[in-house]
N, C-alpha and C positions, 0 to 999 in steps of 0.2 A: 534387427529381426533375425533370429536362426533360422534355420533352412534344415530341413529334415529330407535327408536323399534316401529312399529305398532302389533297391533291388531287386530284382528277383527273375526267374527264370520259369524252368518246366517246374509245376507244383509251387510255384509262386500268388496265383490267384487266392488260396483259404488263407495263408499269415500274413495275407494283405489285408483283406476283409477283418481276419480278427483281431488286425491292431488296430486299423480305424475304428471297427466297434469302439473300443477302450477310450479312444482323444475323445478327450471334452472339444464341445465345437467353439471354446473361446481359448482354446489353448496359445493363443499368439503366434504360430508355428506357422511358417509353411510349409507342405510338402509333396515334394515330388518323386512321380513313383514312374521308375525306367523298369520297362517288363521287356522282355523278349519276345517279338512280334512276328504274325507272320507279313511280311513286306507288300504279300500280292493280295489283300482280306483288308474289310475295312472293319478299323478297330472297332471294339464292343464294349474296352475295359470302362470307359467313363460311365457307360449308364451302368454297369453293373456295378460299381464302385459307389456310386452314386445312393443304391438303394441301402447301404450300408454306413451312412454320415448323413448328419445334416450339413456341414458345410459343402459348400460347393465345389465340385469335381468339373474341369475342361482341361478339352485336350489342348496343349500349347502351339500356339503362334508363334511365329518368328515376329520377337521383339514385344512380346506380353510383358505389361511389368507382374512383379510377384510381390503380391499381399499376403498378409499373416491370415490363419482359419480357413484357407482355401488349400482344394487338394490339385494339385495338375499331373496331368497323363504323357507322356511322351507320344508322338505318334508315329504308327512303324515306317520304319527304312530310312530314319535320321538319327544321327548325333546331334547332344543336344551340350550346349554350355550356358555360361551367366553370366553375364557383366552388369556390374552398376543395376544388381538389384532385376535385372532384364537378360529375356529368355533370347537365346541366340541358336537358329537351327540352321543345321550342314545336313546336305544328301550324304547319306552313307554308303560307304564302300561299294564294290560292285562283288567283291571274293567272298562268297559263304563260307563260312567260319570263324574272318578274318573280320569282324565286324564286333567291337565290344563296345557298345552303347553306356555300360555302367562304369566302367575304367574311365570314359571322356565325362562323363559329365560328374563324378567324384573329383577328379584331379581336378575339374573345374569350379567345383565348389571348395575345395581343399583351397585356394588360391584367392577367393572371390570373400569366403566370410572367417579363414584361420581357425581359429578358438575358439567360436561360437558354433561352427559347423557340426552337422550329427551325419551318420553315415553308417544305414543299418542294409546286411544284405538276409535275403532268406532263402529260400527252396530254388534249386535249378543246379541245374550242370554245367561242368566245365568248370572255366576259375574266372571267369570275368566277374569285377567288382573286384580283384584281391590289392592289386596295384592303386587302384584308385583307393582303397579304403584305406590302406597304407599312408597316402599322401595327405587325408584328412588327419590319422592320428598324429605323425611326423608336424602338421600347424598346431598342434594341441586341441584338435578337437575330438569331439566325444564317437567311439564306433561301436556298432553292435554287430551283432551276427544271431539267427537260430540258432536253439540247439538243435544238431544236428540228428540225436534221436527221435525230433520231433516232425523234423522235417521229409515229405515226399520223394524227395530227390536230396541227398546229402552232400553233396560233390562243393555245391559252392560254398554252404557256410563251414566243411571243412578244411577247404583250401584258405578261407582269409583267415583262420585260426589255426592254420602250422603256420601261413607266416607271419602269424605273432602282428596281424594288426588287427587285433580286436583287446576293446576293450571290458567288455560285458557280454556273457554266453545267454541268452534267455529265452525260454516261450515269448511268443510273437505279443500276446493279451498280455505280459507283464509290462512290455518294456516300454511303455508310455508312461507308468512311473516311477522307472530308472532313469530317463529324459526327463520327470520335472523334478529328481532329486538332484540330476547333477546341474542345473541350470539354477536352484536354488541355491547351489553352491557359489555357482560361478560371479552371479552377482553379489555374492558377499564379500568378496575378494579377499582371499583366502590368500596367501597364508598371511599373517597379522604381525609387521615388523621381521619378518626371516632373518632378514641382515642384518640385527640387532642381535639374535638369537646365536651367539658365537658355540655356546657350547652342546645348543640342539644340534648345529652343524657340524662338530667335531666328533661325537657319538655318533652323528649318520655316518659321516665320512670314514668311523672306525669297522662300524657294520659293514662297511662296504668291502673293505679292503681286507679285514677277516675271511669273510665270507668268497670274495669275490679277485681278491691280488693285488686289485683295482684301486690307485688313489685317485682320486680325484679332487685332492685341496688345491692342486694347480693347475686346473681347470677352469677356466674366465668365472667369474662368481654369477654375473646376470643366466651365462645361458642355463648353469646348474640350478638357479633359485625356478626357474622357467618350469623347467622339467620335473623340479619337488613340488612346486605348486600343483602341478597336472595330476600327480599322482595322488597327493592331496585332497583334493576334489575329486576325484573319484573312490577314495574311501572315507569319506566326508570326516576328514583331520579336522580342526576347528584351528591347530596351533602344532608346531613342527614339533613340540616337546610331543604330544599326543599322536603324532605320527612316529614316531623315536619307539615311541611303543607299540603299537601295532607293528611295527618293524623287528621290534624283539621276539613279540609272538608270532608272529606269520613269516618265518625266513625266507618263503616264495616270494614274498614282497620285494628283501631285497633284489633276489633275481630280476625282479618286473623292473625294479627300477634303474639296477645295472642297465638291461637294454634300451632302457627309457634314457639314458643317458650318454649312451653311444647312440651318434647321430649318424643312421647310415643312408647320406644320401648321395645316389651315385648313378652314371649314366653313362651311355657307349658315349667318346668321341666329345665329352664335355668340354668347351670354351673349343667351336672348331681350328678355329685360326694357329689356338699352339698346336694342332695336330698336324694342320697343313704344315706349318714350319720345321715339325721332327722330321714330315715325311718326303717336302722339298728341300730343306737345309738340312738339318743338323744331322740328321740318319746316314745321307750321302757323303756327307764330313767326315762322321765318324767309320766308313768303310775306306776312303780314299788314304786314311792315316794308317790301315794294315793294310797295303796293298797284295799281300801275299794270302791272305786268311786271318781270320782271326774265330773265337769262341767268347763273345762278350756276354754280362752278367748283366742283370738288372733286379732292383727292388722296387718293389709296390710297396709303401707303406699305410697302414689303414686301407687298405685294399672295398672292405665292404663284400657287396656281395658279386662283387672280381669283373665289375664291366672296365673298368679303366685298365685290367693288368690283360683283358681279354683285349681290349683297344689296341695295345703296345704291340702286341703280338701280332695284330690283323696288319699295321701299320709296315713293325718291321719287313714281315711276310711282302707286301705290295714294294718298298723301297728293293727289296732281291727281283723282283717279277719285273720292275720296271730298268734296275739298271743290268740284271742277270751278267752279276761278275764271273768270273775264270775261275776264281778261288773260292771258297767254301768259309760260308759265313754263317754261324749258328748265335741263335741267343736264347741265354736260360736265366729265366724271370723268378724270381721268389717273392710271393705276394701273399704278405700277413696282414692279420687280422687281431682285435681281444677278442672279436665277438664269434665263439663257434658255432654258431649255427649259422651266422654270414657266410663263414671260412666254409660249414659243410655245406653249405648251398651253391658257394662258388665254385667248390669240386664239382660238381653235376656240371657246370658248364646250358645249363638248360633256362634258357631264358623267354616271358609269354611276346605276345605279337605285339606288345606296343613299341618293342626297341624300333618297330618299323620308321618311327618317326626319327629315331636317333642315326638309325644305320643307313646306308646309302643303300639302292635295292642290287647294283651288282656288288658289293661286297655282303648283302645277304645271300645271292647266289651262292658264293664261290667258298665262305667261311662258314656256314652255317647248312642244317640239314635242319627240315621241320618234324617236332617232336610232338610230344604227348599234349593236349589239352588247346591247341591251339597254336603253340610255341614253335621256337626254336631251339635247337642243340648245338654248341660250337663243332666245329670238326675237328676231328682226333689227331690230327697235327698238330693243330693249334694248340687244344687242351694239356698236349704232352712236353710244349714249350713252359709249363708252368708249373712251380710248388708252391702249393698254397699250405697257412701251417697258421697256429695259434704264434703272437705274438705282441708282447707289451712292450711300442717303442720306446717308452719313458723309461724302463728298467731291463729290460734284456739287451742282452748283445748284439751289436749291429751284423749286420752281412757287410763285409769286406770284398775291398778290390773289384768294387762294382765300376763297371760304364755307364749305367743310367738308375739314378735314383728317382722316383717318384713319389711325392707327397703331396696331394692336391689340395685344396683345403680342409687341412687339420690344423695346421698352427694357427688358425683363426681363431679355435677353442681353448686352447692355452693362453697363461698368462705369459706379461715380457719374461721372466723369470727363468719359466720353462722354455721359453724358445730359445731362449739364449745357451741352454744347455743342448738344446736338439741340432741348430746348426751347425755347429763345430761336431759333435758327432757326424754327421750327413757329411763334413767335409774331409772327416778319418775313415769315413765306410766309401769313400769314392774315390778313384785314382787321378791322378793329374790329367787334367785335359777331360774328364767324365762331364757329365750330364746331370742338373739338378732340375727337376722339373717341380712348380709349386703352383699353386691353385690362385686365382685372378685377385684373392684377398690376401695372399701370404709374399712375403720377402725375407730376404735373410738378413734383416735391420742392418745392424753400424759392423759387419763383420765383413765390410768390403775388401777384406784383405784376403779373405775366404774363398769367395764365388763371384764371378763378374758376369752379368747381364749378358745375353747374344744379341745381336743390330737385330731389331724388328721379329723378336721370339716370340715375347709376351714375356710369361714369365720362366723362359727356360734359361740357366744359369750354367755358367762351365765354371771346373775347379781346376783355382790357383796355389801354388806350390805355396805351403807355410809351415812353418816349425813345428813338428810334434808339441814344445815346450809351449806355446802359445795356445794352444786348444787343451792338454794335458788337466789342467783343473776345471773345462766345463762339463767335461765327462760326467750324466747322469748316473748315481748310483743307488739302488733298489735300497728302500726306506721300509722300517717296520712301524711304525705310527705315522698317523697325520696332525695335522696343529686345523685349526680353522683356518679360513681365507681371511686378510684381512681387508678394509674399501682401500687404502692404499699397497699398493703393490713396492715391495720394497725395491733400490737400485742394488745393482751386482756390483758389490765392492772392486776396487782395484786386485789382479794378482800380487803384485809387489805387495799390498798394504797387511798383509798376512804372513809372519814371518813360517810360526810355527806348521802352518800346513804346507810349505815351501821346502820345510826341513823335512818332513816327514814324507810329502813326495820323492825327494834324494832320498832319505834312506828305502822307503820300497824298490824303488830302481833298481838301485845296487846291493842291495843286505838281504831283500826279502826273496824265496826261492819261488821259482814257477811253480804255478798252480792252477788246478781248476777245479769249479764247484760242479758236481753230477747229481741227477736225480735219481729213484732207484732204479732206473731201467739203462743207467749208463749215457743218459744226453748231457752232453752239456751244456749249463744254466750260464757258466760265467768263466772267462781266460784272464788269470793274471800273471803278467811276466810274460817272457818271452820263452814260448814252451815251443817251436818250431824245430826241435833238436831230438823231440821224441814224439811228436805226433805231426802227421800231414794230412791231409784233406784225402778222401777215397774217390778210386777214377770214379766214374761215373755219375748217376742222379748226386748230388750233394746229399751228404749226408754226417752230421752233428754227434756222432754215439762216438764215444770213447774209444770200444771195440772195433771197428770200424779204421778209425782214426791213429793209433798207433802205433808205431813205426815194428817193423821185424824184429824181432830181440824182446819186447818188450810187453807182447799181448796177450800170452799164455800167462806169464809171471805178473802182469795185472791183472787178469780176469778172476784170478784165484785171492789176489789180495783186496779186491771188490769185494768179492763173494764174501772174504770173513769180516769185512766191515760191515757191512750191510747186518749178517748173521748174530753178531756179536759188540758188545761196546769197550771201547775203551781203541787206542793207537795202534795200530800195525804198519811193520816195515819189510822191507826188503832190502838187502843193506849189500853195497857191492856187484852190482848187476851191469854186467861187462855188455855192452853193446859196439859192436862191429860193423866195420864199414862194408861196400860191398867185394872188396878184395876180401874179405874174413878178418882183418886183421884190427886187434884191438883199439876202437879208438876214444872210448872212456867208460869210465866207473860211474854208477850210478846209485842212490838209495832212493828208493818210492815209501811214500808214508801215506798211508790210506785211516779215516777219523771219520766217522758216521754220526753227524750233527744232533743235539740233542732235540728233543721233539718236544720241551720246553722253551726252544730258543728262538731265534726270528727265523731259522732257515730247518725246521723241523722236517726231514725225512730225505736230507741231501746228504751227501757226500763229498769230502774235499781230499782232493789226489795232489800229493805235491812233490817236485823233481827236485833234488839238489847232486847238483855232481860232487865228484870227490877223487881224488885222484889215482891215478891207476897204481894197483900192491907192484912190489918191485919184482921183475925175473926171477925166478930163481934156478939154480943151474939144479938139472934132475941129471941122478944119475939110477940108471936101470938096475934095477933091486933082481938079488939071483934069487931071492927067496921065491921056491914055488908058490906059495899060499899067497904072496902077494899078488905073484904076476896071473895066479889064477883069478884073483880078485879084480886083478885090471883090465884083463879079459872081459868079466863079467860084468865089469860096467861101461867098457866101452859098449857091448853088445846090446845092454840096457838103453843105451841113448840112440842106441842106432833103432830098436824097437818103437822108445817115443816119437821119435821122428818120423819115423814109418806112418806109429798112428796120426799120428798130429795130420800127416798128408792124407791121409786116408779123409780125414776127417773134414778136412780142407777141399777137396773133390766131392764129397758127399755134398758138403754145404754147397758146391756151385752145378751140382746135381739138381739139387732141391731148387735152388735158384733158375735155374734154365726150368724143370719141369714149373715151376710156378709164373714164369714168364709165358710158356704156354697153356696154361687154363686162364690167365688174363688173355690173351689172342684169342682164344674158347669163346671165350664171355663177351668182350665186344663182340665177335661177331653174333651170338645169341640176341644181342642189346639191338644191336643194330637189325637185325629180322624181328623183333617186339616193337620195334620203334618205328617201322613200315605197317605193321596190325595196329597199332595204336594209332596210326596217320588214320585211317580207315575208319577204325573205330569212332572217333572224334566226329567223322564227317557225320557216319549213320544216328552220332547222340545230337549232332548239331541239326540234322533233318526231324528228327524224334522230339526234340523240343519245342520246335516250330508246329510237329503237329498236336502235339498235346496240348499247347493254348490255344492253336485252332480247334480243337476236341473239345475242352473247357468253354472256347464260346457259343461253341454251334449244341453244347448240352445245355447252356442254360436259353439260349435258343428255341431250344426241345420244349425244355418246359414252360416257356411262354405260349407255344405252340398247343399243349396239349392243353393249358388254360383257356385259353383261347375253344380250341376243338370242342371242351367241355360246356362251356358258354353255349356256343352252335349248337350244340347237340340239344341242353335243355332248352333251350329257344325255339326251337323247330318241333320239340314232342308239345309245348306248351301250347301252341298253337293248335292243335288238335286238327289240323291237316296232314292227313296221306301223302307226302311225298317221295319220288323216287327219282334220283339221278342216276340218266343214262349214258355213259361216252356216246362220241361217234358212229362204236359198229351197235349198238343199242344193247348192251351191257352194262348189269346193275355197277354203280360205282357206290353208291350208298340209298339209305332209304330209313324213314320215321317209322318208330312202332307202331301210329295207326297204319301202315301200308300194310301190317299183318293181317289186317281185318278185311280186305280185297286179296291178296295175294299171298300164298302159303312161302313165305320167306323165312330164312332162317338165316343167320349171320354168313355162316357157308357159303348163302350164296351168289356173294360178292364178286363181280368179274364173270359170272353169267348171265347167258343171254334171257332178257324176259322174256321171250316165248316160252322156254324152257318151265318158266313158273307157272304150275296152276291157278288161275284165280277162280272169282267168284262174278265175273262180267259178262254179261246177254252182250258180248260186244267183240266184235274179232278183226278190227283194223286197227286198231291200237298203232300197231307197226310200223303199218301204209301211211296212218297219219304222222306219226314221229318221223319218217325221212322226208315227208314232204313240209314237214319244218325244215326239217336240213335245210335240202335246197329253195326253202323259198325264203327263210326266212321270215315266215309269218305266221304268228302264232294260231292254234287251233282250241277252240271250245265249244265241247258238247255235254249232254246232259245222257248219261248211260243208268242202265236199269242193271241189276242183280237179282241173280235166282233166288236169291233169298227174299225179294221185293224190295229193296232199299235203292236207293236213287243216289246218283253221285253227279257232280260238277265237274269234270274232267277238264283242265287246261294243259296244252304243252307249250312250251316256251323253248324258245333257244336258249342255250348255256354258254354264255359267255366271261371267258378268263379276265384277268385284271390287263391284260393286254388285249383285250378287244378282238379275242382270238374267240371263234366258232367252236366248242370243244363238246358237244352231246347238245341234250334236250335234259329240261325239270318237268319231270310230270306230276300234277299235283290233283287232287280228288277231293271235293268240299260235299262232305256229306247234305244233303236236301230231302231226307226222306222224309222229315216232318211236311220239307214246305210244299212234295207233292200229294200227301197225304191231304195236308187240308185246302189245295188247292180239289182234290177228288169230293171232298166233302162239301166245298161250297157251289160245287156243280153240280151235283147232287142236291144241295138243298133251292139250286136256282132252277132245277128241272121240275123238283115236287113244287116251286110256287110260280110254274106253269110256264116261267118265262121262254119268249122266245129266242 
C-alpha cells in the first residue's frame, strides 16, 4: 500500500484542502498530513479536513495501524514515525524552532516503504521537509513540491527544490494525477529487459559522458539500471530506446540523471567506532611519529555534501585539544566531489538541525555557530582547514603525499575492474606509513601487499612500501568513449602477460619528455614524467595553475608561449632557455614546446606543455669589442633588462598588493556574514512564532464562521418567535435584544451596552429595574402583566441568565404580547354584566 506524506506549514491549510478535494475516495492511498501546530491549542485540522473528503480524516494514536482511503492528522507537540504499516508517536522536543516534525516522519517513511513512498511538501516557512524529502527520492520514491508562485508562504517548496529533491513542481489540485500516472507506471515494471538492451545503454552512457565528463560504464550495472528505471517512470519511457530519445531532445534530462546517479549519501561521524579509533588510535600514532611538528595532508574522496571532510577536521581539532602538543600540528584537507552543486554546498559549510542526531551536543557547542533557517554553520577554523573543488576520481589526477586518505563507501558502486585500478592509485597518492580510510562495505581486495588493516580500526588501512613498477599499469586513464557493461565482469589480465604495453611503458619512461595537459585558464588536467626540475608546488593554500607552479627562470617565458598557444594553432617553442640555480649560475638548457589540442579531438580546448632539456651551448671566450656603436649597444641592452626586471618587480608587488588588499575585504565580509547570521538567528525565531500563529489564526477564523452561522441561526430563531426579548448583563445593560423589543422600547442598534433606563419606552410600569435586581439576588424569577399607553397589554417575565458554566451573568427579559386576550377577556365581562350575572 503507498503512503502519501504531506507537509506543510504557515499557508498550508488551502493546498491541503485543494488536493484532497481532487483524490477519489477509493484511491487506495493513504495519507498523512504533518502540519505545523500550535503545541498549547487543541488541534481543529481533522474536522476541517474532514469537511473536505469523504474518506475518513483521525487524528493519530500511538500504534494505529494505517489503511488505504483514509486521511490521518499528526497531533501537535509530537514526532511521528511508522513501522510495520503502524503509526509510532515521540514527545517532541522542548527547543522552539529546533523541532521538525516533517523531516522525522519523511525519513521515516523514506525507510519503512522505499519505492513506493510519495512525499509532497506545500506552503510554510523555513526548510523543514527538505532533508526528509531528500531521503524518500535517494529510495526511489516519488516527491512533490508546490509551485512556489502559487503558494502563501514560498520558503519551504523553495528550499526542497534548490536541493534538487524534487521530483515534480505542481499546483496542489493537479498533483493527484501526477501520483496515479507515476503509480501506473510503477506497477508495470518498467523498464522491459534493460540488461538486454546493450546498445540503448551505450548511447546513454555516450550522452552522459559528452554532455557531462562522466562514464559511468564501470559503474556496478544493478545500481545504474535502478536509477534508469526511476527516471524512466517518471517520464513514462515505456523502453530505454524511447527514453534514449527524450534524452536527445531534452539535454536537462541528462543533467537530471547525472545527479540521479551520483548517490550522495552522507553524514557527520558515519560508522562511529572508525571515528573513535582515528580519534583514540591512529591520529595519536600519527603525531607521536613527527614529534617535532609536522603539516599533514589529507583527501576526501567523493566528499558529497562535505559532512565526513567536516568530521576529519572536528576530530583532528579534539586529538590537539586533548593531547595539546609543544609542537605545532596543522592539517589541510582537500575534499572533492563530480557533483558541483554538492561541492558548492559543501563550501557554505552550513548545515539544517537534524545533524543534532549525528553530532554530539558539545562538539555542536564548540564547532558549530547557529545559522539561517533553523541550522547550523561550521566555524571558520574549521571551514578554512578545507579545499573543497570539482573532481573525477576515476580520471583526474590524484593529490599526492597525503597522510590520510578517505574514501567511504564509493567502491561499493564500482565494478572489480574499476577498483582495482583505484587502489593502487590511493596507494601512489599516500605516503608510507599514511592512513587509508574505506567505508564498512569497501576493502582493498587481493592488493595486500598495498595496505594492511590496523588491530581493531574497522576499516582503516596504513600503506606499505611497494614498487612504483608494480602499481605503474593500474593507473586509471581518462577514456573518450564507453562500451556497454557487460553481466560478466571481466578478470585483469596478468602484467607479465602483455609484452607490448611493458615495451611501451619503458620507452615513455625513458624517451618520452615531461609533460603536462592545461586547460585554458592554465590548471593542470594531467602530469607526465617527472617534471619536478621546472615546476613546485606554491607556499601556501595548494594550488594546481601552471602560473603559480613554475619554477623562476621559467614563468614569464611560459606565460607568453600560453598565451600564443591558446591565440593561435599549430606548435610553438622556446628553444634554449638557460635556467639557474640559486647561486645564478648556469645549470641547464631547456626548450618548452607549447600545442593547443584540436577541438575535434578527445581533449578539445587543452593545452599540452612539454620540457625536454638539452645540453648547455659551449663558453665562449668574449673579448671586449672597442667599437663604439657596439659598446653603445651593450650599454643599451644591459639597461634594457635592467628596466624589465624592474617592471617584472613592480609587477610582482602589485600582484601581492592586490593579494593582501583582497585578503582584507574576505576579513570585511565574514565579519558582515557573521552580524547577518546573528539577524537571521532572530529572524527565524520571529518566522517560527509567526507560523504558529497563523494556523492558530486559520483555526480560530474558521471557528469564526461556525460562530457567525451559528449567531445567524439564534438570531432568526428568536425574531421568529415573535417575543420581545432583551438581555441584560449584571449592571442592567442592554447586551442584545429582538426586533419586536422595538415595539415597547425605542432601541436602535447603538444602543448596545446601555443602561435601560436610559431607553424610552412605551410601559404604564416603572420598576422594571427594582424587579430585575431582585432576581439577581434571589434568584427567582418574576411575572407580571403590564399595561401600555398605547392600551396594549404585555406578559413581562424575567429570568436569570445563566452562562454554560452555571455562572449568574444578567437577567432575559421577555414581553408576550396579550392585548387580544385582555381585550376579549373586557368583552366577556361585559357581556356577563349585560346578562345580569352576579
Amino acid at each position: 500500500m503507498p503512503i502519501v506524506g504531506i507537509g506543510a506549514s504557515a499557508g498550508g491549510l488551502d493546498p491541503i484542502c485543494e488536493f484532497l478535494v481532487s483524490v477519489p475516495p477509493d484511491s487506495g492511498f493513504a495519507y498523512v498530513v504533518i502540519q505545523h501546530l500550535d503545541p498549547l491549542h487543541k488541534c481543529m485540522l481533522p474536522e476541517l479536513l474532514q469537511r473536505m473528503t469523504t474518506m475518513s480524516v483521525r487524528e493519530i494514536e500511538d500504534g494505529m495501524a494505517v489503511l488505504p482511503n483514509r486521511v490521518y492528522v499528526i497531533p501537535p507537540n509530537h514526532d511521528l514515525t511508522i513501522e510495520h504499516y503502524h503509526f509510532v508517536l515521540h514527545a517532541a522536543g522542548a527547543r522552539r524552532g529546533h523541532h521538525l516534525p516533517i523531516d522525522t516522519f519523511f525519513k521515516s517513511l523514506a525507510v519503512h516503504s522505499r519505492d513506493i513512498a510519495v512525499g509532497i511538501i506545500f506552503s510554510g516557512m523555513g526548510a523543514d521537509g527538505t532533508r526528509g524529502l531528500k531521503a524518500i527520492r535517494d529510495e526511489g520514491g516519488l516527491t512533490l513540491a508546490q509551485l512556489p508562485s502559487s503558494a502563501r508562504f514560498d520558503h519551504m517548496p523553495s528550499s526542497v527544490i534548490a536541493a534538487r529533491a524534487v521530483d515534480i513542481v505542481e499546483l496542489p489540485g493537479q498533483m493527484t494525477t501526477r501520483i496515479a500516472e507515476w503509480w501506473s507506471t510503477q506497477e508495470s515494471g518498467l523498464p522491459e529487459q534493460a540488461l538486454i538492451q546493450r546498445e540503448g545503454l551505450q548511447q546513454l552512457f555516450q550522452l552522459l559522458l559528452q554532455q557531462t565528463g562522466a562514464n559511468f560504464s564501470d559503474y556496478k550495472l544493478s545500481t545504474v539500471l535502478r536509477r534508469i528505471d526511476r527516471r524512466m517512470k517518471l517520464r513514462q519511457c515505456g523502453s530505454l530506446a524511447d527514453y534514449v530519445k527524450f534524452m536527445r531532445i531534452n539535454p536537462a534530462e541528462v543533467d537530471l540523471l547525472f545527479k540521479e546517479l551520483l548517490i550522495g549519501v552522507t553524514n557527520f561521524f558515519r560508522d562511529p567506532k572508525v571515528w573513535e579509533y582515528l580519534l583514540n588510535t591512529a591520529l595519536p600514532q600519527l603525531l607521536a611519529e613527527h614529534p617535532d611538528g609536522a603539516s599533514f595532508k589529507a583527501w576526501v574522496a567523493a566528499c558529497s555534501t562535505g559532512e565526513e571532510a567536516y568530521s576529519l577536521a572536528i576530530v583532528f581539532n579534539e586529538v590537539l585539544e586533548r593531547l595539546r602538543p609543544t609542537a605545532r600540528y596543522t592539517l589541510q584537507i582537500f575534499a572533492t566531489d563530480l557533483d558541483d552543486d554538492a561541492v558548492d554546498q559543501a563550501r557554505q559549510g552550513v548545515f539544517g538541525a537534524d545533524i543534532e542526531a549525528d553530532v554530539a551536543p558539545d562538539l555542536l557547542q564548540r564547532y558549530f555557530m547557529p545559522a539561517e533557517k533553523d541550522g547550523y554553520r561550521i566555524r571558520k577554523d574549521v571551514r578554512n582547514m578545507i579545499i573543497f573543488a570539482r573532481q573525477n576520481v576515476i580520471s583526474d589526477p590524484p593529490f599526492t603525499k597525503l597522510d590520510i586518505l578517505c574514501c567511504r563507501n564509493l567502491l561499493i558502486y564500482f565494478t572489480a575492474k574499476l577498483q582495482e585500478q583505484l587502489i593502487p592509485l590511493f596507494h601512489y597518492a599516500v605516503r608510507t606509513g599514511g592512513l587509508l580510510m574505506l567505508g564498512s562495505a569497501d576493502t582493498p581486495g587481493h592488493f595486500n601487499e598495498l595496505f594492511t588493516p590496523m588491530a581493531g580500526a574497522g576499516r582503516i588501512y596504513r600503506r606499505l612500501d611497494a614498487s612504483i613498477h608494480r602499481v605503474a599499469n593500474y593507473f586509471p586513464t581518462r577514456v573518450s568513449s564507453v562500451t556497454a557493461p557487460t553481466v560478466i565482469e571481466p578478470v585483469n589480465p596478468s602484467m607479465n602477460g602483455n609484452l607490448q604495453v611493458q615495451v611501451e611503458q619503458q620507452l615513455l619512461r625513458k624517451h618520452a619528455p615531461a609533460a603536462v595537459l592545461l586547460n585554458a585558464h592554465g590548471d593542470i588536467l594531467y602530469i607526465h614524467g617527472r617534471t619536478g626540475a621546472y615546476l613546485e608546488p606554491a607556499a601556501g593554500k595548494a594550488n594546481w595553475n601552471i602560473h603559480a607552479m613554475a619554477r623562476d627562470g621559467l614563468r614569464h617565458e611560459m606565460a607568453e608561449l600560453l598565451k600564443r598557444a591558446t591565440q593561435e594553432s599549430g606548435v610553438f617553442a622556446v628553444r634554449g632557455l638557460i635556467q639557474r640555480d640559486e647561486s645564478g649560475k648556469a645549470s641547464q638548457a631547456l626548450d618548452l614546446t607549447a600545442e593547443a589540442m584540436p577541438e575535434t579531438g578527445p581533449l578539445p580546448g587543452t593545452v599540452l606543455l612539454t620540457f625536454s632539456s638539452v645540453p648547455l651551448p659551449p663558453k665562449k671566450r668574449r673579448t671586449r669589442s672597442t667599437n663604439p656603436y657596439v659598446l653603445e649597444l651593450e650599454q643599451q641592452l644591459a639597461q634594457a633588462r635592467l628596466e624589465i626586471q624592474a617592471v617584472r618587480d613592480e609587477m610582482q608587488a602589485s600582484r601581492e598588493e592586490l593579494k593582501s588588499a583582497n585578503e582584507e575585504l574576505q576579513s570585511t565580509n565574514e565579519e558582515l556574514q557573521s552580524t547577518n547570521e546573528e539577524l537571521t538567528t532572530s529572524k527565524e525565531e520571529m518566522q517560527s512564532l509567526n507560523e504558529e500563529l497563523y494556523t492558530v489564526n486559520a483555526e480560530l477564523q474558521s471557528k469564526v464562521d461556525d460562530l457567525s452561522l451559528v449567531n445567524g441561526d439564534m438570531k432568526n430563531l428568536l425574531n421568529s418567535t415573535d417575543v420581545a426579548t432583551i438581555f441584560l448583563d449584571g449592571e442592567l445593560r442592554i447586551r442584545r435584544f429582538t426586533d419586536q423589543t422595538t415595539q415597547i422600547y425605542k432601541l436602535i442598534p447603538s444602543d448596545v451596552n446601555r443602561p435601560l433606563s436610559d431607553i424610552v419606552n412605551d410601559l404604564l410600569y416603572s420598576d422594571l429595574e427594582e424587579d430585575a435586581q431582585q432576581v439577581l439576588r434571589t434568584l427567582v424569577f418574576c411575572e407580571k402583566q403590564i399595561e401600555t399607553r398605547s392600551g396594549g397589554w404585555y406578559t413581562m417575565r424575567i429570568r436569570p441568565y445563566r452562562t454554560v458554566d452555571n455562572v449568574i451573568d444578567g437577567v432575559v427579559v421577555t414581553f408576550i404580547n396579550i392585548t387580544e386576550l385582555k381585550q376579549m377577556e373586557a368583552r366577556l365581562l361585559s357581556m356577563h354584566k349585560d346578562a345580569g350575572a352576579p
